[in-house]
VEXMAR-261998 format. One record per residue (C-alpha): x, y, z. Coordinates in steps of 0.25 Angstrom, whole numbers, plus 5000, padded with zeros to 4 digits. Example, Ala and Ser with C-alpha at 12.3 -4.5 7.8 and 13.67 -1.06 7.14 Angstrom:
BEGIN
504949825031/505549965029/
% end
This chain:
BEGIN
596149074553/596448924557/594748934561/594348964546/594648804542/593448774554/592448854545/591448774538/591348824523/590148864517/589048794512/589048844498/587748794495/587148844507/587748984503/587348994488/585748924491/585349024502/586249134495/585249104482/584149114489/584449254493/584749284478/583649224473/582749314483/583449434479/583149404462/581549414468/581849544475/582449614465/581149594457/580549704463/581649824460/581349744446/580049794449/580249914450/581049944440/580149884429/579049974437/579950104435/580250064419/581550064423/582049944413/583549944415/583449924430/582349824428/583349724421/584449754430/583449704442/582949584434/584349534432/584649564444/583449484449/583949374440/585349384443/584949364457/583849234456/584849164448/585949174457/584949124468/584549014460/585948984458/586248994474/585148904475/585448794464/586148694472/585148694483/583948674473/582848564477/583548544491/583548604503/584348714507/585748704513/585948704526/586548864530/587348864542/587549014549/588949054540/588049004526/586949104532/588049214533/588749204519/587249204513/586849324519/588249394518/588249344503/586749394499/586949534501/588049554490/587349444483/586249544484/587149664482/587749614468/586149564463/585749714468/586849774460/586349724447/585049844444/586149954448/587149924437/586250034427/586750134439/588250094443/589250014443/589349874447/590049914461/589050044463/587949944460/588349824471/588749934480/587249984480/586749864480/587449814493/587049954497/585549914497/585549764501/586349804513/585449904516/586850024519/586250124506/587450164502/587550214488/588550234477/587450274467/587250414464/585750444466/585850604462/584750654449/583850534445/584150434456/584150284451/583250204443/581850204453/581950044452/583550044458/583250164467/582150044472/583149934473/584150014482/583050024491/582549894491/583749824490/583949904505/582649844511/583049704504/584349714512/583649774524/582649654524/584049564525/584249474511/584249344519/582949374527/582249424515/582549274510/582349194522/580849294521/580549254508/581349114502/581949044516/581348934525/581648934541/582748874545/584148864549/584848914536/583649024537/583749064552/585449064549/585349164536/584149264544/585149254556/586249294547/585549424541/584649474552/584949404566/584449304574/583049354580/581749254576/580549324577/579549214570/579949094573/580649054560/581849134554/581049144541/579849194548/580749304555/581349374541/579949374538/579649444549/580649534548/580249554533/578849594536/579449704546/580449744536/579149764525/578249814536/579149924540/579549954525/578149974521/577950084533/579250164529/578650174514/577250214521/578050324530/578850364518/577750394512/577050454523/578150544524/577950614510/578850514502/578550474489/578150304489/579350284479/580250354490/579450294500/579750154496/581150174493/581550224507/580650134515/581450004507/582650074512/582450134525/581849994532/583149934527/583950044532/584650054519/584650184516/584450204500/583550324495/583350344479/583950494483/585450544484/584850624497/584250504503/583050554513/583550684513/582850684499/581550704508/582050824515/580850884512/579950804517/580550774533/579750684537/580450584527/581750584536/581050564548/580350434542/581550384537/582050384550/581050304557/581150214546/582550214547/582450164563/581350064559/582350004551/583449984561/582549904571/582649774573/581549724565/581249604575/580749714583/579649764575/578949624575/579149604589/578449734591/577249664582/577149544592/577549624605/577449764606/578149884608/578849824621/579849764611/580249894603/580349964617/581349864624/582349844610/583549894614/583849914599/582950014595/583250084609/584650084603/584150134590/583450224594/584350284605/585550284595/584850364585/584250474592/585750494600/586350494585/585250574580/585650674592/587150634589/587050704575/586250814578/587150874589/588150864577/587150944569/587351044578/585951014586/585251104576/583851064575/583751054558/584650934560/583950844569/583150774557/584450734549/585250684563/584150604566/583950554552/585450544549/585650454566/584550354562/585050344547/586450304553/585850224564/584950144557/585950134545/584750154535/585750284530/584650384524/585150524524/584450664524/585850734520/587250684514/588050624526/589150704521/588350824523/588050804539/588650874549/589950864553/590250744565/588950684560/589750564553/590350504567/588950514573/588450434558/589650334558/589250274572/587750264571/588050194555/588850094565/587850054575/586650044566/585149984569/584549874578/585049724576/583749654566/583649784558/583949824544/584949924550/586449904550/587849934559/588149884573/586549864577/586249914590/586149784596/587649764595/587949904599/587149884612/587649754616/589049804614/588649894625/588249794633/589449704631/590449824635/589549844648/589749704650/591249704651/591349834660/590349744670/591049624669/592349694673/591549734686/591049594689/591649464694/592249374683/591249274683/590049394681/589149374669/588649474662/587649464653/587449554641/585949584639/585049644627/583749664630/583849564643/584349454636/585749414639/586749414625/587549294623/589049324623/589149264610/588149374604/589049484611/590249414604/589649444590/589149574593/590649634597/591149544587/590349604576/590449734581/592049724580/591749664564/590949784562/591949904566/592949824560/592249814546/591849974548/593350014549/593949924539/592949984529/593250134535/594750114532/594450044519/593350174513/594550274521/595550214510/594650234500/595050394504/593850434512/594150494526/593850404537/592650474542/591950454529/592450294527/592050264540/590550314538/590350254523/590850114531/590050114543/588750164533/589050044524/589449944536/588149984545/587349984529/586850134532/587150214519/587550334526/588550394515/589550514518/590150504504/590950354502/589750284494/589950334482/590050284467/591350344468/591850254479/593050174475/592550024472/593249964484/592750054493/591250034489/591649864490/591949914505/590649994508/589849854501/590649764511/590349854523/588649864517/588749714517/589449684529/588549774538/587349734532/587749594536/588349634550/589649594544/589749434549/589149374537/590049444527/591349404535/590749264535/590449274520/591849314516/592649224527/593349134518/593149034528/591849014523/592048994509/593048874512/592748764503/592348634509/593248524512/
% end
């Protein structure tokens, strides 16, 4: 503990000026649900969304004030983790606001944590008239906002290039500069983001849903959120089957890693062929598609749902053609494990990512040939022929020990909350890998505590868990000297 007087404290400043800045976007997005309510007639909801709107420009302005008429602070790395780590609930308690007419105060931060994060978990009961058309819009859109990532979408739209900017993109979405500049990157990766939006909506359609449907989905399928206006999620569409398979490949196009598509756009197809993610993707899908089928008993009515059900889990997007609870028995270890590995690193998808899982792999072979060589023997571990620094394999098992560690203490925190360990341990690995996938925690029945640990585990794994333990640190919060 002696190392936590060598922490530089926060620059406050820094912190509450990019943290309004991110406010301030959010006040301008939320004109749009505003929108639509007005659209709809629907009054109540429209000045719930307007305040919220407010709520939100004049908390930016505020974050703002004392870096008015200069420039901006300087933002060094742990600045650029407590900003992000700090806007999604920011975000979350702004985006509760136009769900007060439904729930409480709790249900309402619960769901809009739920969105922003992209899991799609619900404690709202969607049964008989569904919500208002204007909040049933929000959920999704708040998905495909979080999807897009809060900091990119305001390096995109409010940021210039630079330090502060390339340490906050780096802090929400990696390292990878695909345009020369870090706010031309997010911008990039918007315009993939909208493009591939715009052709789910177009499929949807295509498919035989209505455009209202049709847009709600695409918003929350891109960002594999997960929310649907109806209690029965896609299995609403039973009749139409080709809706499901969509959905899917929707689903997958969403858990790729979104550098790849424009790399496809300047190079080819060589890129998509030699990526070692999608590989991975794709190859854990199909073996837990099969994985659930051969549970099903390998009858041929239920290869649809097991291949829906693998790549819903995989890709953490947690659309559903049936109840979970409902699926056939030895299906949930299968559910659990694909929950935790999730999608490819740079993708909207949450869990593990592939890329960890595979250099995991790589490291364990590495200490079985070293054991066979000379001492002095290096061996390097390679993805995709390019050797990975030590000090990258060090974070990737250190955050893969933070990750199983979170994923019990929240199992053995939702068991004392009286529910078996089997069921706790798949409401926490859906919330921690932002999936949505429910077998019957989420509820508006759940005790208040243990709805407080499913929005901890939805913000850590949106997050990858680092910036929220650098956020609550009390390190960081040190005052000055």
């Amino acid at each position: 503990m002696h190392l936590v007087r060598h922490v530089a404290p926060l620059d406050l400043r820094a912190v509450g000026a990019y943290l309004g800045i991110v406010l301030q976007l959010l006040g301008a997005l939320l004109l749009v649900p505003l929108l639509v309510a007005l659209l709809f007639g629907e009054l109540a909801q429209a000045a719930l969304f307007g305040a919220a709107a407010v709520g939100a420009l004049l908390l930016g302005r505020l974050g703002t004030a004392r870096a008015r008429g200069r420039a901006l602070p300087p933002l060094e790395l742990r600045e650029a983790f407590v900003v992000t780590a700090l806007a999604y609930p920011a975000f979350g308690l702004v985006g509760a606001v136009p769900f007060l007419a439904e729930t409480t105060f709790l249900n309402a931060f619960f769901e809009s944590m739920s969105g922003f994060t992209t899991t799609g978990l619900s404690v709202l009961e969607l049964g008989g008239d569904g919500l208002p058309r204007s909040l049933a819009f929000f959920r999704a859109y708040a998905q495909w906002i979080g999807g897009a990532g809060i900091v990119v979408l305001s390096l995109a739209v409010l940021l210039r290039s630079g330090p502060a900017a390339f340490r906050l993109y780096a802090s929400e979405y990696g390292q990878e500069n695909l345009a020369g500049s870090v706010v031309a990157t997010a911008r990039v990766v918007l315009g993939v983001y909208g493009a591939l939006t715009a052709l789910g909506f177009l499929a949807y359609v295509a498919v035989g849903m209505a455009p209202w449907d049709a847009l709600l989905h695409a918003l929350a399928t891109l960002s594999t959120g997960g929310f649907s206006p109806y209690a029965e999620s896609v299995g609403h569409f039973s009749q139409r089957p080709f809706v499901a398979w969509a959905v899917a490949l929707l689903m997958l196009l969403g858990a790729v890693n979104f550098p790849l598509y424009h790399r496809v756009r300047r190079e080819g197809l060589g890129p998509v062929l030699s990526d070692v993610q999608l590989r991975a993707l794709l190859l854990v899908a199909a073996a837990g598609a099969l994985a659930l089928w051969g549970v099903a008993g390998w009858r041929v009515g239920e290869l649809p749902a097991s291949v829906f059900h693998a790549t819903s889990a995989l890709t953490t997007a947690g659309f559903q053609l049936s109840d979970p609870a409902t699926w056939p028995e030895g299906s949930t270890p299968w559910i659990i494990g694909l929950m935790v590995l999730g999608g490819s690193a740079g993708s909207t998808a949450g869990g593990l990512k592939l890329f960890r899982l595979i250099l995991l792999f790589k490291l364990a072979h590495r200490l079985v040939i070293r054991a066979l060589l000379p001492e002095e023997a290096k061996v390097p571990v390679k993805l995709q022929g390019v050797a990975v620094p030590d000090r990258e394999l060090e974070l990737v098992a250190g955050f893969f020990v933070l990750y199983m560690g979170w994923l019990a203490v929240s199992t053995l925190l939702l068991g004392l909350a009286g529910f078996p360990l089997e069921k706790a341990l798949f409401e926490s690995a859906s919330a921690l890998g932002t999936v949505g996938l429910s077998i019957g925690v989420a509820s508006p029945e759940l005790v208040w505590w243990a709805k407080l640990v499913l929005i901890l585990n939805m913000w850590a794994g949106r997050l990858e868990i680092l910036p929220v333990l650098v956020a609550l640190h009390p390190g960081a919060w040190r005052r000055r000297a």
